[in-house]
C-alpha positions in Angstrom: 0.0 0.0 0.0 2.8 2.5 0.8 4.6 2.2 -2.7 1.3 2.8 -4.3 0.5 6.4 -2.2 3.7 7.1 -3.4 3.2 6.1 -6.7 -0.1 8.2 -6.3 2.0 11.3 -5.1 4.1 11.1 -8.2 1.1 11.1 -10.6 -0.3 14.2 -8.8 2.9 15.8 -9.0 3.3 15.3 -12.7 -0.4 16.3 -13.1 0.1 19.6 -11.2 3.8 20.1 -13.0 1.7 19.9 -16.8 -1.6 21.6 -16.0 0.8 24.4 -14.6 2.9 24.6 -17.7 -0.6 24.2 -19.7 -2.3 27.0 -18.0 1.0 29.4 -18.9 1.0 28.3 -22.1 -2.3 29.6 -22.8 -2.0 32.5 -20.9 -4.4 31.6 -17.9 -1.8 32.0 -15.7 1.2 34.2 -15.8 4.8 33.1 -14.6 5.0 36.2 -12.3 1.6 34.8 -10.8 3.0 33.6 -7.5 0.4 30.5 -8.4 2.8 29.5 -10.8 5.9 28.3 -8.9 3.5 27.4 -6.0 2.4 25.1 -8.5 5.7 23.7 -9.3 6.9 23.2 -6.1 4.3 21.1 -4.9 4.9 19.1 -7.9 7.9 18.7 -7.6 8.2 17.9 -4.1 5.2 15.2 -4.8 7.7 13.9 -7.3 10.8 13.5 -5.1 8.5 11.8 -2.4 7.5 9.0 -5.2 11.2 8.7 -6.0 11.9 7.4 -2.2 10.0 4.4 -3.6 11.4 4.2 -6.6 14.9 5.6 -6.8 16.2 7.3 -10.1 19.0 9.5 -9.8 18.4 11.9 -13.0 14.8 12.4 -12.2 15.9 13.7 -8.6 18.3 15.5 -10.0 15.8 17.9 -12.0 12.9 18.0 -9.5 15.4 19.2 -7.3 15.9 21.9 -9.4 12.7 22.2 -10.5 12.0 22.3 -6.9 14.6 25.0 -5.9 14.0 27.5 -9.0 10.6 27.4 -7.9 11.3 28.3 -4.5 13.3 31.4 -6.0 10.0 32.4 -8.2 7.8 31.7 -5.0 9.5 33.7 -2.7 10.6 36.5 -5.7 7.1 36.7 -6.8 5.6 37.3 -3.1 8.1 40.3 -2.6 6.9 43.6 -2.4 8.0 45.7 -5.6 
């Protein structure tokens, strides 16, 4: 049962990563929206979590990044100008 809640968490995460990118692509949601790397955060920290179930390097490798830039956009984006 665990590996398939992670399994779950990793399809979310994906889901959440694309409809993001989809939603930007049509120009529902802006990349300076701070919804945007909110977004991308949670998916890819929903990502790394299925990976503790099913290791691969490379993938942790970019949703750590992912994970990270998104942080900067998060935190940029909820600045004050």
């Amino acid at each position: 049962m665990h590996s398939q809640l992670l399994l779950f968490f990793g399809l979310i995460g994906s889901a959440i990563v694309v409809t993001a990118y989809l939603l930007n692509q049509t120009g529902r949601l802006a990349s300076s929206d701070w919804r945007f790397p909110a977004a991308n955060l949670v998916g890819a920290v929903a990502i790394l979590l299925s990976l503790t179930d099913a290791w691969n390097l490379p993938a942790a490798v970019i949703e750590f990044f992912w994970a990270a830039i998104s942080l900067y956009g998060l935190v940029r984006s909820l600045r004050p100008a």
